[in-house]
C-alpha positions as CSV (number, residue, x, y, z in Angstrom):
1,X,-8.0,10.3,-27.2
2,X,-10.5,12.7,-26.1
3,X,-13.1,10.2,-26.5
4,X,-11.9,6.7,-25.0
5,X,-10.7,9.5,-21.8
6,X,-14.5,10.1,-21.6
7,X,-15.2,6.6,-21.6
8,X,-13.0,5.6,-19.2
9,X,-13.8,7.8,-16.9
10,X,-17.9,7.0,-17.5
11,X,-16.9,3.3,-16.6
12,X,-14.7,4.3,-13.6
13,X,-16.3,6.8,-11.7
14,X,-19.5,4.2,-10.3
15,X,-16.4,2.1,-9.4
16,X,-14.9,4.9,-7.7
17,X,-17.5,6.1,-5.6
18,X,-18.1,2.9,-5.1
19,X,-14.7,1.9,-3.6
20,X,-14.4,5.3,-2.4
21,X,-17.6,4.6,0.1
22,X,-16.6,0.6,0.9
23,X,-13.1,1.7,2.2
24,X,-14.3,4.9,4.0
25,X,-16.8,2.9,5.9
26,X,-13.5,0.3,6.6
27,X,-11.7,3.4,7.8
28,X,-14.2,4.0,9.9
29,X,-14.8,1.5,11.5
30,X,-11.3,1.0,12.7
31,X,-11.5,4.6,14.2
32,X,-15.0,3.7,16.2
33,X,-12.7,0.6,17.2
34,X,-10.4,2.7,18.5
35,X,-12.0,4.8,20.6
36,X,-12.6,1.1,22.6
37,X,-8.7,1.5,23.2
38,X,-5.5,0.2,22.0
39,X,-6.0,-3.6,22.8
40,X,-9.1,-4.0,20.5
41,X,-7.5,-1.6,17.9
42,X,-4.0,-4.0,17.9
43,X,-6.6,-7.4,17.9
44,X,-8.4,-6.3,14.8
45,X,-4.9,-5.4,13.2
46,X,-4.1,-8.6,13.9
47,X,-6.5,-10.1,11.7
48,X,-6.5,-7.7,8.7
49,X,-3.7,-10.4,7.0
50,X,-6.4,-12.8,7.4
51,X,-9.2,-11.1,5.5
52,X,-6.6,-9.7,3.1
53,X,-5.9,-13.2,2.3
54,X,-9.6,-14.1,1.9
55,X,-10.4,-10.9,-0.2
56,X,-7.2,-12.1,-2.4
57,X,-8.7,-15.7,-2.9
58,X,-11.9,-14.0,-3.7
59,X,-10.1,-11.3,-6.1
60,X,-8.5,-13.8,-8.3
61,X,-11.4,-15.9,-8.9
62,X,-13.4,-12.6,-9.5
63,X,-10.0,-11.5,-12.1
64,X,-11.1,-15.1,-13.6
65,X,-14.7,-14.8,-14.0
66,X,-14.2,-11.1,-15.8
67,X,-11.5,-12.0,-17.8
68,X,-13.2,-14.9,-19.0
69,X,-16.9,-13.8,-19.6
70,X,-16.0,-10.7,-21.1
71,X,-13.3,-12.4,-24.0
72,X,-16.4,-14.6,-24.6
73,X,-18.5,-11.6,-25.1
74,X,-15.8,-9.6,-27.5
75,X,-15.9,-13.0,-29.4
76,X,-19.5,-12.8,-30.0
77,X,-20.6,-16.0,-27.9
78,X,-22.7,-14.8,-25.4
79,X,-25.1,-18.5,-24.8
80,X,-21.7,-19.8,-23.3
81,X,-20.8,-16.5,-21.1
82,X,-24.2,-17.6,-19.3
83,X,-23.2,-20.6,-18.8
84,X,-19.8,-19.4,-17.5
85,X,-22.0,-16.8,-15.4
86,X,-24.1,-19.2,-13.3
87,X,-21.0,-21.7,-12.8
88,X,-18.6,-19.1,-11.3
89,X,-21.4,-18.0,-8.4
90,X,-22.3,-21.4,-7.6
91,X,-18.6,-22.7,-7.6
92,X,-17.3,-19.6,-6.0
93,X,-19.4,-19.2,-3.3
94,X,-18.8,-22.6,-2.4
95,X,-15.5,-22.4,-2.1
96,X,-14.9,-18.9,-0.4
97,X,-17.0,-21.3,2.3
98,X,-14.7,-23.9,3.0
99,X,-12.1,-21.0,3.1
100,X,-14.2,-20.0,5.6
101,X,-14.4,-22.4,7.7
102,X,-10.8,-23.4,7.6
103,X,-9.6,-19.7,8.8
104,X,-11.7,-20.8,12.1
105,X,-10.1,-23.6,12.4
106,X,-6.4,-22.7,12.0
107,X,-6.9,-19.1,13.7
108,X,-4.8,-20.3,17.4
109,X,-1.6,-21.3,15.5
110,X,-1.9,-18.2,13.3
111,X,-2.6,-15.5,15.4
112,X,0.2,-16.6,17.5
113,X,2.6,-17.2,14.8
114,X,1.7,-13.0,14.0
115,X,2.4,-12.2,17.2
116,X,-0.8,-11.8,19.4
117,X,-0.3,-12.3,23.6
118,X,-3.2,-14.5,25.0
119,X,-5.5,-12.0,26.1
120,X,-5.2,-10.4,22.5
121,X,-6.3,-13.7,21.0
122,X,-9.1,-13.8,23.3
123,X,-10.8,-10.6,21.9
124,X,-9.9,-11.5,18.2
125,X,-11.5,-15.1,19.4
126,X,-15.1,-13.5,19.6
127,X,-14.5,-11.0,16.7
128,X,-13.3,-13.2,14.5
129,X,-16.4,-15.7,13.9
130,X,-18.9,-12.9,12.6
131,X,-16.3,-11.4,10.9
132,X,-15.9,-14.5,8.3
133,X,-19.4,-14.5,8.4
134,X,-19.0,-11.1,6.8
135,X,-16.1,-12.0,4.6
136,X,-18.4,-14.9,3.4
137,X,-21.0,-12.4,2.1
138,X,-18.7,-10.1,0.9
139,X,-17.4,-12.7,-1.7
140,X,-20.7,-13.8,-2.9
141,X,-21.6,-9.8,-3.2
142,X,-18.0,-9.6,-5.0
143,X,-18.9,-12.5,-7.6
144,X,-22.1,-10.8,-8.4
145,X,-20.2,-7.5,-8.8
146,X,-18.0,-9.2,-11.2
147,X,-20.2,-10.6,-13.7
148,X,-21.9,-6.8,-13.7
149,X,-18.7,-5.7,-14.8
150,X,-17.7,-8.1,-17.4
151,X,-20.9,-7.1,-19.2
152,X,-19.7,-3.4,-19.1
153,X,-22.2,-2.6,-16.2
154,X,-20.2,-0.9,-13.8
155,X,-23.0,1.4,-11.9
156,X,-24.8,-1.2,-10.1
157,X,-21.8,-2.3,-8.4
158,X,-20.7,1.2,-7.7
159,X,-24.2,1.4,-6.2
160,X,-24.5,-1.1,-4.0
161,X,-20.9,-0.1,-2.4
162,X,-22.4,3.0,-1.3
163,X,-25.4,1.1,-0.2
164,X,-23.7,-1.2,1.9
165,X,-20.9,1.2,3.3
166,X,-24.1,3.6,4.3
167,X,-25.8,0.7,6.0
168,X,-22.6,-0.5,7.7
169,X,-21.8,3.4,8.8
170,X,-25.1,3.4,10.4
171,X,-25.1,-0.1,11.8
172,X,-21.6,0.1,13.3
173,X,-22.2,2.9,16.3
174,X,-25.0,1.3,17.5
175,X,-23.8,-2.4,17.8
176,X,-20.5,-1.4,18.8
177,X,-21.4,1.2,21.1
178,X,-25.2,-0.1,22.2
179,X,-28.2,2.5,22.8
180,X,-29.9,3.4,25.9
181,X,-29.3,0.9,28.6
182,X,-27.5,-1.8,25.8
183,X,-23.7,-1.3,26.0
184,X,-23.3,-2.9,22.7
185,X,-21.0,-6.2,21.7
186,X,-18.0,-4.1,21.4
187,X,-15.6,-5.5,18.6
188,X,-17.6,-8.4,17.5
189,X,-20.7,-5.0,16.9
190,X,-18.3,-3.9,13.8
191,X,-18.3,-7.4,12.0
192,X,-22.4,-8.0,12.1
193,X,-22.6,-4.8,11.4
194,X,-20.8,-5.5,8.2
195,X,-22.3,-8.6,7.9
196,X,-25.9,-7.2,7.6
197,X,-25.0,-4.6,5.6
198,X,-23.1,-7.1,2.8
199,X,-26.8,-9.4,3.5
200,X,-28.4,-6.6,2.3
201,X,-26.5,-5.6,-0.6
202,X,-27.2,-9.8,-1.7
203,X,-30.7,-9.6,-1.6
204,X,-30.7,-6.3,-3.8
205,X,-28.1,-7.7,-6.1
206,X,-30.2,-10.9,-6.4
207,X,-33.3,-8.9,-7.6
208,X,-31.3,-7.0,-10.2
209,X,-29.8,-10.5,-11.9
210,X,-33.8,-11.4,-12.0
211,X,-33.9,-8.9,-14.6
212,X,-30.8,-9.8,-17.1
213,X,-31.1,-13.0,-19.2
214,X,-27.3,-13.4,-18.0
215,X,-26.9,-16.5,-15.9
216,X,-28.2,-20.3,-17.8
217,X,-29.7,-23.4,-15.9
218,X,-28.9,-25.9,-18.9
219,X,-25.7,-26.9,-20.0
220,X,-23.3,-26.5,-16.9
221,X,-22.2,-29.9,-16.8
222,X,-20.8,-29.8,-20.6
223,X,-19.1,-26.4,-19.2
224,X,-17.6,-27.3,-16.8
225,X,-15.8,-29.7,-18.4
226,X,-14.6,-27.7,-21.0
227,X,-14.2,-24.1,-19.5
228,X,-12.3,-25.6,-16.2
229,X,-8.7,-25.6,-17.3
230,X,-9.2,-21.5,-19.4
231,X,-10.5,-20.7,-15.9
232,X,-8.2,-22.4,-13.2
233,X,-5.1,-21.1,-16.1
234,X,-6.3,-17.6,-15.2
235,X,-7.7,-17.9,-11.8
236,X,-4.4,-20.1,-10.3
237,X,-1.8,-17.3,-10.9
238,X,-4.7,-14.8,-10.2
239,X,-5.2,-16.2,-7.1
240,X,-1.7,-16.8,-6.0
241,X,-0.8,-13.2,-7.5
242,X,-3.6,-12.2,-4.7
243,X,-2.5,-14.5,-2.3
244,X,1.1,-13.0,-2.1
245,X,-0.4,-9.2,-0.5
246,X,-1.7,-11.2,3.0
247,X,1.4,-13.2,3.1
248,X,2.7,-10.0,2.6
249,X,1.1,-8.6,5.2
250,X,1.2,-11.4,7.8
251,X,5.1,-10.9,7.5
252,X,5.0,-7.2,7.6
253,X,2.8,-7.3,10.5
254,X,5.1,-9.8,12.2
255,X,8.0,-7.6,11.4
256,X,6.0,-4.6,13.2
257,X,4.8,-6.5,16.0
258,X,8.2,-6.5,17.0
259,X,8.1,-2.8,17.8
260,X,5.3,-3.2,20.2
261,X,1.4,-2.9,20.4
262,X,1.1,0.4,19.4
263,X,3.4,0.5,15.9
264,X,0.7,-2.5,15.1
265,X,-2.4,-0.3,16.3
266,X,-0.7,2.5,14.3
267,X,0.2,0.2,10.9
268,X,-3.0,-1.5,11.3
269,X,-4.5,2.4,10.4
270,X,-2.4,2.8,8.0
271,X,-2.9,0.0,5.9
272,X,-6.8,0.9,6.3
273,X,-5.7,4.2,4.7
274,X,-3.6,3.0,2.4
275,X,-6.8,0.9,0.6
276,X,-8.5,4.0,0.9
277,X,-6.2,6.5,-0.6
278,X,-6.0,4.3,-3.5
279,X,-9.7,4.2,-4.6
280,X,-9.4,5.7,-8.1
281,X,-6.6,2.9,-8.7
282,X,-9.1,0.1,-7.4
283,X,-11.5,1.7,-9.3
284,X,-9.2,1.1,-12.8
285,X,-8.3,-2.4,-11.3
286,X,-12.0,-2.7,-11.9
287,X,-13.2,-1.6,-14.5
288,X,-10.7,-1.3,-16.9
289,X,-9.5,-5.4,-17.7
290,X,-13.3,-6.5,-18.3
291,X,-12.4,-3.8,-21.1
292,X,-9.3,-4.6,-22.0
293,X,-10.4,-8.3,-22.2
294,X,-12.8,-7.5,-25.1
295,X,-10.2,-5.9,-26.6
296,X,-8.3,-8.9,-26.6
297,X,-10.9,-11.4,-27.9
298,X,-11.2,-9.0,-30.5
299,X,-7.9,-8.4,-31.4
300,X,-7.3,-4.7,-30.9
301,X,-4.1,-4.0,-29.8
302,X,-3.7,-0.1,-30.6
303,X,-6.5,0.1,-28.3
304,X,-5.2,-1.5,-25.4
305,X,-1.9,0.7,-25.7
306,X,-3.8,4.0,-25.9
307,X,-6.2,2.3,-22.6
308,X,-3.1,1.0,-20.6
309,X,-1.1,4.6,-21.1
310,X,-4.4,7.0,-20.2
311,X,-5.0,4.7,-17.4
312,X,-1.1,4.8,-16.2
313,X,-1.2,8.6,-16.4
314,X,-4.5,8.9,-14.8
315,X,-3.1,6.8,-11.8
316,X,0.2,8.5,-11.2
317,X,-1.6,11.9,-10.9
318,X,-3.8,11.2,-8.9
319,X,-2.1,9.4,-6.4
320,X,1.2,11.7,-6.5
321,X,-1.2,14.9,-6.3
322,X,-3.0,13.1,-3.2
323,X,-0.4,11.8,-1.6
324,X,1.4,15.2,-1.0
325,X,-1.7,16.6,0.2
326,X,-2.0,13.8,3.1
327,X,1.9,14.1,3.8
328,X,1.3,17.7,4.5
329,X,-1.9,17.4,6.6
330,X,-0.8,14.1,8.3
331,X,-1.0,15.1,11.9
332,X,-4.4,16.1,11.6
333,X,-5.5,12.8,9.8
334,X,-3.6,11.0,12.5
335,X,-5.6,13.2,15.6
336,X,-9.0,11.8,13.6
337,X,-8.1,8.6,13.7
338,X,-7.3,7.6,16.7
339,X,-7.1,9.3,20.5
340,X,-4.3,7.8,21.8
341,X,-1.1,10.3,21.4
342,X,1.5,7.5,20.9
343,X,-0.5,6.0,18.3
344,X,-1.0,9.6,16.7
345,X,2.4,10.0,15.9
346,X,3.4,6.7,14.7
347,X,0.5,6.9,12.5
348,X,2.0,10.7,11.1
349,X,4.8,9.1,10.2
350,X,3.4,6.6,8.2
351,X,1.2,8.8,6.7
352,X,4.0,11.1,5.4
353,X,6.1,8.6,4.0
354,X,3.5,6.2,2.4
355,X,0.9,8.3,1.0
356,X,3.2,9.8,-2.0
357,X,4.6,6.5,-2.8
358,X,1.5,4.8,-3.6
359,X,1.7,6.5,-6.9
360,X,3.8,3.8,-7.8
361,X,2.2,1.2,-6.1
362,X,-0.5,2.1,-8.1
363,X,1.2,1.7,-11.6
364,X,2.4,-1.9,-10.4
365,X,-1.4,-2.6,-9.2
366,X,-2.9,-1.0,-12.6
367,X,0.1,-3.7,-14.4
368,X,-0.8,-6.7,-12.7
369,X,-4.8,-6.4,-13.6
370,X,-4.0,-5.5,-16.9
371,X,-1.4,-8.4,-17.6
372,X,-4.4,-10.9,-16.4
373,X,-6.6,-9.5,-18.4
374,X,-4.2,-9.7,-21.5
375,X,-3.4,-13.7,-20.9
376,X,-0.3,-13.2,-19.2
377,X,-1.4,-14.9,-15.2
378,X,1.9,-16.2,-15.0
379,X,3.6,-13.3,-15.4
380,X,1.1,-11.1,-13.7
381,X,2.3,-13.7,-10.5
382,X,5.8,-13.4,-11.1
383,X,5.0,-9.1,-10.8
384,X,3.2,-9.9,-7.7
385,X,6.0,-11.9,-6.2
386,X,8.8,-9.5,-7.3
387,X,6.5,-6.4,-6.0
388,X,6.2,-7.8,-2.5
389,X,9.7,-9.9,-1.7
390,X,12.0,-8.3,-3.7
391,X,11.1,-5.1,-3.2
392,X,8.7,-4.4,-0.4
393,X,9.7,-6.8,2.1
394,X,13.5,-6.6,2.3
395,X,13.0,-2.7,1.8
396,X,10.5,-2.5,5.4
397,X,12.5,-5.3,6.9
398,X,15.7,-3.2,7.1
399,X,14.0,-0.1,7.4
400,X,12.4,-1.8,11.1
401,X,15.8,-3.1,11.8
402,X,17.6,0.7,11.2
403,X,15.0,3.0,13.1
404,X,12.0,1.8,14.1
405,X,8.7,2.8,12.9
406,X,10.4,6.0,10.8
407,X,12.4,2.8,9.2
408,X,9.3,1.3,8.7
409,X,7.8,4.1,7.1
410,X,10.5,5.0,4.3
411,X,11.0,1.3,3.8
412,X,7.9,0.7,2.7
413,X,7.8,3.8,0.2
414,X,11.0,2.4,-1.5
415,X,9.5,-1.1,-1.9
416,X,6.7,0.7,-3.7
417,X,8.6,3.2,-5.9
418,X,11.0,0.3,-7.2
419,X,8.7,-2.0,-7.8
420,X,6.3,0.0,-9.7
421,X,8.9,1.0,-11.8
422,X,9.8,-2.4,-12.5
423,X,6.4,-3.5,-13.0
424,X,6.0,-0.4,-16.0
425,X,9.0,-1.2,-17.6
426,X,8.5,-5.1,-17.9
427,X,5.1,-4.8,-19.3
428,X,5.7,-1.7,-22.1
429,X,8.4,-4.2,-23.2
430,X,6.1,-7.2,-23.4
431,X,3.3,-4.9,-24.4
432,X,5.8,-3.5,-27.5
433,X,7.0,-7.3,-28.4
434,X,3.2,-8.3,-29.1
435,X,2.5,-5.6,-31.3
436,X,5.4,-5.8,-33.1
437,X,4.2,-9.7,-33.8
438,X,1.3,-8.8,-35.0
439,X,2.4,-5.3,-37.4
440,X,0.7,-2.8,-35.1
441,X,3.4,-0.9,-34.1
C-alpha cells in the first residue's frame, strides 16, 4: 500500500500544482474584476455557465482521448495510440471551434433567458468575444494535456498550468487596469489576458510533442473508421456527463438571479472558489483514470480497488480538513475577494456552508472519472444526472425558495453530501459485482 500511495501521489502532485495555479489565477481574476464594481462582477457571472459548458464539451472528449489511448497502451499496441493521438487534436480542435462560434451566435437569447438586464448584456457583449477566443485555446492546450497524461506524463501539464496561470496573473493588471496614461480595456483586459497566456502555453506544448514519437501522419483514414464508434461510446456519455454541470449551473444561476445582482456577484465567487478548493480532487480526476485505464486493458482488478479506495480516502481528507478551515476563516476570505460589504457577506455564507461539503462532492467527482475510465460512460452519465437534479438542484431550489441566499447556501451542501454518498455506494457495488465475475474477490 505504501508503495502505489507513493505513486499516486508522484503522478498527482504536477497535476495539483498545476490545477492549484490555473484556478488561483481564475480566482483572481474575478477579484481584479471586482474591484471594477458589482455590474462587471454580476456580467462575468453571467457567463461562467457558458464556459462551464465549453470546458464540459472539452472534458469529455479529453475523458475519451485518455481512456482510450492509455487501454491501447496497457494492451501493448502503441502504432495505433499514435494514430488515435494525432486524430483526437485535429478532430477536437475542430470542433471545440464550431462550439465556438455557435456560443456567439446564440449568446442574446441566452443571457437573457439567465437573467441579464440590457445594460448587463452590453458589457458581457464586449467580454464575451475574446473570452471564446480564450476558451478556444484553452481546449486545444487541454487536448495536448491529455495525451501527456494517457502516456503517464503528468509534469508537463502540471507545468505549463503554472506557466500560463503566472502569465495570465501578470497580464491581467495591466490590460484590465492600463499603465501610465492607458486606462486599460476593462473586462474584455481579463479574457486576452487569458487568451495570450493559453497562446503561449500552445506554442511550448507544441515544441515538447516535437520531441515524442507519439502522434502518426499515416494511417488516420483507416482509424477513423474503426476507432470512431470506441471513441464517440466513451466520449457521448462523457460529454453529456460534462454537459449536465453548466446546465446545472445555468439553472442555478437563474435560480439565484432571482435574489438580485449581488447574490449572483456573490455565487459567481463562490463557484470560482469552489473549483479552486477542490484542486487535489481535479488533480485525481486527472491523473488517476489514464491509470486506471491501463489497469483495465490489462486486466487488474485488485489494483483498481486498492487505487479507487486510496484515492477516495485521500479526497475526503483533504477536502473535509480544508473545508473546516475556510468555514472558520470565511469572513476574511470574503473581505479579499471583493470590496463591496453586501457582497462580503453573502459570499461568507456561502463559504461556510459549501466549503465542508465538497468532501463529498469530491467522492462523486473522483466516481464519475473513474467509472469512465473503467467502461461504464453510461452509468458514469446516469451519476452525473442524479448528482445534479436529484440531488443538487431540488436541494438549492427550495433552499432559495425558504431563506434566501442562507437557503441557498445549505441547499447546496445537502445536494453534495447526498449525492456523493450515492455516487460511493453505487459504484463499490458495481465495483464488488465485477470482481466477483472474474474470482478476485
Amino acid at each position: 500500500m505504501s508503495s502505489l500511495r507513493r505513486q499516486l501521489w508522484q503522478q498527482t502532485w504536477p497535476m495539483a500544482i498545476g490545477v492549484l495555479s490555473l484556478l488561483g489565477f481564475q480566482l483572481v481574476d474575478s477579484a481584479f474584476i471586482a474591484r471594477l464594481g458589482t455590474q462587471p462582477l454580476a456580467a462575468q457571472s453571467f457567463t461562467f455557465p457558458l464556459s462551464f459548458l465549453i470546458i464540459g464539451v472539452q472534458v469529455g472528449l479529453g475523458i475519451a482521448i485518455a481512456a482510450l489511448i492509455s487501454r491501447t497502451l496497457g494492451a501493448g499496441d502503441t502504432a495505433r495510440a499514435r494514430r488515435l493521438g494525432s486524430l483526437v487534436l485535429v478532430g477536437g480542435s475542430a470542433l471545440m471551434a464550431l462550439l465556438m462560434l455557435l456560443m456567439w451566435a446564440a449568446q442574446t437569447p441566452i443571457f437573457t433567458l439567465l437573467g441579464a438586464d440590457a445594460p448587463t448584456r452590453d458589457l458581457i457583449r464586449a467580454y464575451w468575444g475574446p473570452q471564446l477566443v480564450a476558451n478556444w485555446l484553452g481546449a486545444v492546450l487541454y487536448f495536448g494535456y491529455s495525451l501527456f497524461r494517457a502516456h503517464g506524463d503528468t509534469r508537463l501539464p502540471g507545468k505549463l498550468m503554472v506557466l500560463t496561470s503566472l502569465l495570465n496573473l501578470g497580464l491581467d493588471p495591466l490590460l484590465i487596469f492600463g499603465v501610465g496614461d492607458w486606462s486599460g480595456w476593462g473586462l474584455p483586459g481579463a479574457a486576452w489576458a487569458t487568451a495570450l497566456a493559453f497562446a503561449i502555453g500552445i506554442w511550448q506544448l507544441v515544441a515538447r510533442l516535437r520531441a515524442h514519437d507519439w502522434l502518426a501522419r499515416h494511417g488516420l483514414r483507416d482509424e477513423l473508421r474503426a476507432s470512431a464508434v470506441p471513441f464517440m461510446a466513451i466520449a457521448g456519455p462523457a460529454m453529456i456527463s460534462q454537459l449536465m454541470p453548466p446546465l446545472s449551473a445555468m439553472l442555478a444561476t437563474s435560480i439565484v438571479a432571482k435574489l438580485g445582482e449581488t447574490a449572483v456577484a456573490a455565487w459567481g465567487l463562490a463557484s470560482r472558489l469552489e473549483t479552486l478548493s477542490l484542486m487535489v480532487v481535479l488533480a485525481l480526476t486527472m491523473s488517476l483514470p489514464p491509470w486506471l485505464g491501463r489497469c483495465y486493458g490489462a486486466g487488474d482488478w485488485p489494483r483498481i480497488d486498492a487505487l479507487m479506495r486510496l484515492a477516495a480516502r485521500t479526497a475526503v481528507i483533504w477536502q473535509l480538513g480544508l473545508g473546516c478551515i475556510m468555514a472558520l476563516a470565511a469572513p476574511w476570505v470574503a473581505v479579499a475577494l471583493s470590496g463591496n460589504p453586501e457582497i462580503r457577506d453573502e459570499l461568507a455564507t456561502l463559504i461556510r456552508w459549501l466549503l465542508p461539503s465538497y468532501s463529498l462532492l469530491g467522492l462523486c467527482m473522483l466516481v464519475v472519472s473513474a467509472s469512465n475510465a473503467l467502461g461504464w460512460p453510461v452509468r458514469a452519465m446516469l451519476l452525473s444526472f442524479m448528482r445534479l437534479f436529484v440531488c443538487y438542484l431540488p436541494c438549492l431550489a427550495v433552499g432559495a425558495w425558504l431563506s434566501g441566499i442562507f437557503g441557498v447556501a445549505w441547499g447546496a451542501a445537502l445536494g453534495n453530501v447526498l449525492a456523493g454518498g450515492l455516487a460511493w455506494s453505487i459504484f463499490r457495488r458495481s465495483l464488488t459485482q465485477r470482481m466477483a465475475v472474474n474470482g478476485e474477490t
